[in-house]
C-alpha positions as CSV (number, residue, x, y, z in Angstrom):
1,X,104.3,14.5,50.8
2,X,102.4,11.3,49.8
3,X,100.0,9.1,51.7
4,X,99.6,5.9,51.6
5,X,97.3,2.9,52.4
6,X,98.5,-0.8,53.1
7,X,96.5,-4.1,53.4
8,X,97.0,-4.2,57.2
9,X,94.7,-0.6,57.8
10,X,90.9,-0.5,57.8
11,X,89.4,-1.3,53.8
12,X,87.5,1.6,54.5
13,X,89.3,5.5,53.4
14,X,89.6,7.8,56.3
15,X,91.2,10.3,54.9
16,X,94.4,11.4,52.3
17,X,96.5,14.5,53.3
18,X,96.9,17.4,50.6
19,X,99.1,16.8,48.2
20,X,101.3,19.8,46.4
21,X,103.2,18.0,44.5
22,X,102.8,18.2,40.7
23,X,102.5,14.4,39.5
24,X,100.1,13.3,42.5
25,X,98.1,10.1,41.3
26,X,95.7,8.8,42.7
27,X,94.3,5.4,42.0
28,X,91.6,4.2,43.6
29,X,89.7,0.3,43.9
30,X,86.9,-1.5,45.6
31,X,88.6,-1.8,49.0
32,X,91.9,0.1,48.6
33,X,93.4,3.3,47.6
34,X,97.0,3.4,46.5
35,X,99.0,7.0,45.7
36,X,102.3,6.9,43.8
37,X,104.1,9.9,42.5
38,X,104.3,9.3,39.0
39,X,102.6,6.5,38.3
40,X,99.4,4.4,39.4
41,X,98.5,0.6,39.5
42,X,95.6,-1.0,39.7
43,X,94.8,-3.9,41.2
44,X,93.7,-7.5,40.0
45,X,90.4,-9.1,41.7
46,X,92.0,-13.1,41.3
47,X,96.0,-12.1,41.3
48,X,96.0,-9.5,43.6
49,X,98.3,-6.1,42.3
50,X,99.3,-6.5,39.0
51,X,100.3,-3.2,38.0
52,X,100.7,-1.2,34.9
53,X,101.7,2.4,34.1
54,X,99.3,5.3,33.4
55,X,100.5,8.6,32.4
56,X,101.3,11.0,34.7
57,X,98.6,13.9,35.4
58,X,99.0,17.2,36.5
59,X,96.8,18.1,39.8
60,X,98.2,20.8,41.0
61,X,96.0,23.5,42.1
62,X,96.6,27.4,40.7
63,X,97.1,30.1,43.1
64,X,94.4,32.4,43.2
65,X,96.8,35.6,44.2
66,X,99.3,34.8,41.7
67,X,96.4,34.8,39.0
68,X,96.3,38.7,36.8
69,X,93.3,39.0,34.9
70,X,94.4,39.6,31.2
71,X,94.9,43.0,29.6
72,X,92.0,44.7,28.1
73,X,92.2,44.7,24.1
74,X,93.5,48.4,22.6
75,X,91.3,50.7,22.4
76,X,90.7,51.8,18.8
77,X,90.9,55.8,18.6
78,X,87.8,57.5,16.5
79,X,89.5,60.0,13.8
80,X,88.6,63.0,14.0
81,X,85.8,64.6,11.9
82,X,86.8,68.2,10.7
83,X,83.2,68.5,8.6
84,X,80.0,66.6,8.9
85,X,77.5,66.9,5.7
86,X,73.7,67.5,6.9
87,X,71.2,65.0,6.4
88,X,69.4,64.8,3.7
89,X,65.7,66.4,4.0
90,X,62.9,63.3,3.2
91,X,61.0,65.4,0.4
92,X,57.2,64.8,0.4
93,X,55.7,65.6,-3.6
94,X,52.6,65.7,-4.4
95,X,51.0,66.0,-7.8
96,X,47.9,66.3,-9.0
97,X,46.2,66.3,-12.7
98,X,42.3,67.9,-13.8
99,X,41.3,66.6,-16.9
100,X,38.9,69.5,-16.9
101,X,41.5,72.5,-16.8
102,X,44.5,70.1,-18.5
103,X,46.8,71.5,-15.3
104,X,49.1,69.7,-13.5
105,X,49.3,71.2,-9.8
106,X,52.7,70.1,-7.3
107,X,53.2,70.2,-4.0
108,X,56.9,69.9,-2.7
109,X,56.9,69.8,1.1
110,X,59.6,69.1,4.1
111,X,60.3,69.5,7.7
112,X,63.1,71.4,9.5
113,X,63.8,71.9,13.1
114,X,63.1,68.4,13.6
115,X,59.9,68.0,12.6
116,X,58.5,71.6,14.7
117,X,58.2,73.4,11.6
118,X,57.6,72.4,7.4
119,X,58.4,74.7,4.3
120,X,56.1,73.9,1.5
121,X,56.6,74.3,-2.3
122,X,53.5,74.6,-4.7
123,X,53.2,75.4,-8.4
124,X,51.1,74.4,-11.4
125,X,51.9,73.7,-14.7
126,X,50.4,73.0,-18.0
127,X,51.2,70.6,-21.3
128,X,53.8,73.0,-22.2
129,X,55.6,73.2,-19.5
130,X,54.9,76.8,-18.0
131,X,54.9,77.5,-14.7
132,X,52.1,79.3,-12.8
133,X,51.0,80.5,-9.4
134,X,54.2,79.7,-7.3
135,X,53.6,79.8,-4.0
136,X,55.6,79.2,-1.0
137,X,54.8,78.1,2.8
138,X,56.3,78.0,5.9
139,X,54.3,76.6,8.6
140,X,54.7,76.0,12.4
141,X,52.6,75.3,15.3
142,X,51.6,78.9,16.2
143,X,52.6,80.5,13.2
144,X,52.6,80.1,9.4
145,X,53.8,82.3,6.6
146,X,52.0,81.6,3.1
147,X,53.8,83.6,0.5
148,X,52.5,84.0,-3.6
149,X,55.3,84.8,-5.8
150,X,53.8,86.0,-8.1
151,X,51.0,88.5,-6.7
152,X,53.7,89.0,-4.1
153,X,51.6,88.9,-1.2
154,X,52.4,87.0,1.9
155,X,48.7,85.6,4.1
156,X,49.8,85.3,8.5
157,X,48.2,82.7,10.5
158,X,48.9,82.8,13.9
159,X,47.1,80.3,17.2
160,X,47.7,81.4,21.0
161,X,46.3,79.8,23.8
162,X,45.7,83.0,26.3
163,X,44.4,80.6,29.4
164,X,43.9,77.2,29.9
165,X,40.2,77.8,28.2
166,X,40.7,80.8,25.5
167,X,42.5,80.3,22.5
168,X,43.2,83.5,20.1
169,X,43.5,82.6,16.3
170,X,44.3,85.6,13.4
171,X,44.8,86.1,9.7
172,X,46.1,88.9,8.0
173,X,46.5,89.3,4.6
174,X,49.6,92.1,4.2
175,X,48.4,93.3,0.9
176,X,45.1,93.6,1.2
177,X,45.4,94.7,4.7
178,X,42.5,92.9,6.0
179,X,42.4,90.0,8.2
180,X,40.0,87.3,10.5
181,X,40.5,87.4,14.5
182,X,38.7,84.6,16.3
183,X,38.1,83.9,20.0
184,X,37.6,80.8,21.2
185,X,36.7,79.5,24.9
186,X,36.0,76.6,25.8
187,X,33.0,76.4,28.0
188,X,32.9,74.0,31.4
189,X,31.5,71.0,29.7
190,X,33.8,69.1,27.3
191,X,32.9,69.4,24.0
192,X,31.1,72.7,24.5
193,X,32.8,76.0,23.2
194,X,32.0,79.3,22.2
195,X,33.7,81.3,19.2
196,X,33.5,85.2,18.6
197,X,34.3,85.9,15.1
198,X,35.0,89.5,13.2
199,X,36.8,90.5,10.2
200,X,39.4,93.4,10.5
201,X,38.7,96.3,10.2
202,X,36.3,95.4,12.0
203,X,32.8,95.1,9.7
204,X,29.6,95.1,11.7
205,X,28.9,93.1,14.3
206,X,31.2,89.8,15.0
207,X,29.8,86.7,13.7
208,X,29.2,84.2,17.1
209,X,29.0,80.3,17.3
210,X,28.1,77.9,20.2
211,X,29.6,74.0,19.7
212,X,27.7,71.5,21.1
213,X,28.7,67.8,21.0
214,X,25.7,67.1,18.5
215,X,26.5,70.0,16.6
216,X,26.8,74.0,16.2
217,X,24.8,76.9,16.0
218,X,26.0,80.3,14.6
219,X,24.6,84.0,14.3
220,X,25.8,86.3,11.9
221,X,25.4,89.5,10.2
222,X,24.8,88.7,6.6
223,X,21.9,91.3,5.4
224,X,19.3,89.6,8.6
225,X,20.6,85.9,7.9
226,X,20.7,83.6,10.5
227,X,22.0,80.1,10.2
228,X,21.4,76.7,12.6
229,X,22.9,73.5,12.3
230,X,22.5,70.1,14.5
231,X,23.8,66.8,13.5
232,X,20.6,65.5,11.5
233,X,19.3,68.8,10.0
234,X,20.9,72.5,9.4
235,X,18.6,75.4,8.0
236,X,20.2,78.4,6.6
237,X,17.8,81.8,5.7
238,X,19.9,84.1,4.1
239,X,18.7,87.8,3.1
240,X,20.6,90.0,0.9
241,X,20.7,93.4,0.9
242,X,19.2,95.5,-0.7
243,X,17.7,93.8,-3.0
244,X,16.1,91.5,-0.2
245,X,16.4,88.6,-2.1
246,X,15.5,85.6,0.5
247,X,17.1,82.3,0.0
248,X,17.2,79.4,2.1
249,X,19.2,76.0,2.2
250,X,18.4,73.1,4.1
251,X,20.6,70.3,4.8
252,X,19.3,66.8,6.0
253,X,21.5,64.2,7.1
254,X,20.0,60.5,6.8
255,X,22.6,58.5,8.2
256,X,26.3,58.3,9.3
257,X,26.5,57.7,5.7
258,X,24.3,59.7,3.4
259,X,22.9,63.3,3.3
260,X,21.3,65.8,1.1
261,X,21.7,68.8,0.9
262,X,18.8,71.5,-1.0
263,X,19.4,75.4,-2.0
264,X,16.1,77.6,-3.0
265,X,16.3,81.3,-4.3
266,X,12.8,82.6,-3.6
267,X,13.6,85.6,-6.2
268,X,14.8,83.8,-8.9
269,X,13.0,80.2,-8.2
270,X,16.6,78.8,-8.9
271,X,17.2,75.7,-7.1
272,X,20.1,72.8,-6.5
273,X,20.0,69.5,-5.0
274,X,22.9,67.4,-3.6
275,X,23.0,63.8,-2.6
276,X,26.2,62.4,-0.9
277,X,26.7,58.7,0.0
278,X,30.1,57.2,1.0
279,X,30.9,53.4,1.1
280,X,33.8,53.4,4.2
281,X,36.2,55.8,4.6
282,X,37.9,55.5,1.0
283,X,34.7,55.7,-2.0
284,X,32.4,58.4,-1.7
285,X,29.3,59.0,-4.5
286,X,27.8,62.5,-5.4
287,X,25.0,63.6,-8.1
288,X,23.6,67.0,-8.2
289,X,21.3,69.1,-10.5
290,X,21.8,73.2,-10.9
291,X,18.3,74.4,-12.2
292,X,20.1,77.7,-12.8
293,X,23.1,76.2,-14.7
294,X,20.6,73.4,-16.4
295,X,23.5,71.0,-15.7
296,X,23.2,67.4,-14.2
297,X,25.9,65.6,-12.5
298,X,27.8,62.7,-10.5
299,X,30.7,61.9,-9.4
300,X,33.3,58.9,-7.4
301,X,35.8,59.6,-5.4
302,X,38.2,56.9,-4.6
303,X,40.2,57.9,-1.7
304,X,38.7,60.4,1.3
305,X,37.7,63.7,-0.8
306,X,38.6,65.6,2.3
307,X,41.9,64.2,3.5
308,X,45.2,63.8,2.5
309,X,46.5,61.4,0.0
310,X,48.9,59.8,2.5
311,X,45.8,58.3,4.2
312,X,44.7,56.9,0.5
313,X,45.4,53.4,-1.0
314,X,48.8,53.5,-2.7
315,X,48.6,57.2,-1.5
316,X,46.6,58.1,-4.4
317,X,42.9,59.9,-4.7
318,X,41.2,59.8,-7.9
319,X,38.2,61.4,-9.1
320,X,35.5,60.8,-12.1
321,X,33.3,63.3,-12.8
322,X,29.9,63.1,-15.5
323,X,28.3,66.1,-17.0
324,X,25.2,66.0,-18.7
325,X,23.8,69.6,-20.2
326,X,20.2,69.6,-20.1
327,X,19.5,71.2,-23.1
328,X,22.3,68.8,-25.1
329,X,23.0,65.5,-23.6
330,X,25.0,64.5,-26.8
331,X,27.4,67.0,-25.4
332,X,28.5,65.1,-22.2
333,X,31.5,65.1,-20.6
334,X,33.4,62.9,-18.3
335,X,36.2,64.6,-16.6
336,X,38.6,62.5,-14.1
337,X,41.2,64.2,-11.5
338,X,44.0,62.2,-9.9
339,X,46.4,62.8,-6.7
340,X,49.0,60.8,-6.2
341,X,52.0,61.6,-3.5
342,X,55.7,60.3,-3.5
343,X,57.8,60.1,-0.1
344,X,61.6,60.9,-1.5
């Protein structure tokens, strides 16, 4: 149905009924509104209507319950996989050279079970090519399995934690049948522990330790030896048996940095003197003298002597050693050791 306006209604638009039909117009002016099926004129301001034809448009409204939303796209099926190939295990090697000994030593590790437990390869190797002192590792959180090829020997370490505050750690060497058992409990105050030591079989009395934040003290049976550390200063007296030889070292500790450490043999008046600096976590210096081996030396480490080579630059550690005889200083050597790691 259309609706329409003459001149003879109000100039102002009241209203227009809905229109369903498919070629609605509507044109619309200053004053009037005109609605022709089909076709719309607009008017002239000086002549009045002067019409002309615009193209018909389509208005017509879609019905919402008619509308079906459109079908999903096919659903691509996943073939079937009869055999699936494990992953391939990241190989950690690690390889190290001593100018000194001309030997190459390499250390082949990875990790199974996710990452719980690691089997380690190790072997060394000279010039020639000859293999020596294969060795072979399997290592877990409470238990690990060291086995040597070639002595055919196998070394257990196992950790427990028996209560919330005593741990239990042993060694056993199957062989030798001889072993380490350690008790560990750690006392009210944080950082404050207590650690009963003894061989098995079981060889005197066990050896005992207290931890203290600034440092340790420890008691054991070595001939009437007794040794006490703290964080600045440690003095070891040591007594042998039966010769009662009395030695004593003595270790001072200057700075975060630097320390030195002194060895005296009161029999023999042998003596040796260490002096360690480190410049941040990746140089470290060290010069010695052995009275009883007449032999001065120093040395550079670049990379953390202690840690692992992942933590070095480039994951690499090298060393650099001078040796210089006492008696023939024409005769000195400089010896250099280098660890590098690869991630395969």
């Amino acid at each position: 149905m259309a609706c329409a306006e003459t001149p003879e209604t109000s100039d102002s638009v009241r209203g227009c009924a809905l229109l369903r039909s498919k070629r609605a117009v509507v044109a619309e002016t200053d004053h009037k509104v005109m609605i022709f099926d089909g076709k719309m004129t607009r008017p002239d301001r000086s002549d009045g209507w002067q019409g002309r034809r615009v193209p018909a448009m389509n208005w017509a409204l879609p019905d919402p319950l008619s509308t079906t939303p459109p079908p999903p796209p096919p659903q691509q099926q996943q073939p079937r996989i009869l055999f699936s190939f494990p992953k391939r295990l990241a190989l950690r090697v690690t390889s190290e050279y001593d100018s000194e000994s001309s030997v190459f030593l390499h250390k082949v590790s990875c990790k199974l079970l996710d990452g719980l437990a690691k089997l380690k390869l190790s072997f060394r190797n000279d010039w020639k090519g000859e293999v020596a002192e294969p060795r072979l590792a399997f290592v877990s959180r409470h238990l690990s399995l060291h086995y040597d090829v070639e002595e055919q020997s196998a070394l257990l370490h196992s950790a427990f934690d028996v209560g919330p505050r005593l741990h239990l750690k042993a060694e056993h060497d199957v062989k030798a049948q001889q072993g380490v058992m350690s008790l560990v409990a750690d006392l009210a105050e944080p950082g404050y522990a207590l650690e009963l030591s003894s061989p098995v079989p079981t060889v005197g009395l066990p050896r005992a330790t207290l931890k203290f934040p600034l440092g340790e003290v420890s008691l054991e049976e070595r001939g009437g030896g007794s040794e006490e550390n703290d964080e600045e200063l440690s003095f070891i007296p040591t007594i042998s048996l039966p010769s009662n030889a009395l030695s004593v070292a003595l270790k001072r500790r200057f700075s975060p940095s630097s320390k030195l450490s002194y060895w005296y043999n009161f029999d023999t008046d042998y003596w040796s003197a260490v002096y360690k600096h480190t410049y941040g976590k990746d140089f470290k210096f060290k010069a010695g003298y052995d009275l009883e081996a007449r032999v001065g030396w120093a040395s550079l480490w670049v990379g953390d002597e202690v840690g692992k080579a992942k933590t070095a630059p480039m994951k690499m550690k090298v060393q650099f050693m001078l040796q210089v005889p006492q008696d023939d200083i024409n005769s000195s050597l400089l010896m250099f050791r280098v660890k590098k790691r690869w991630d395969i």
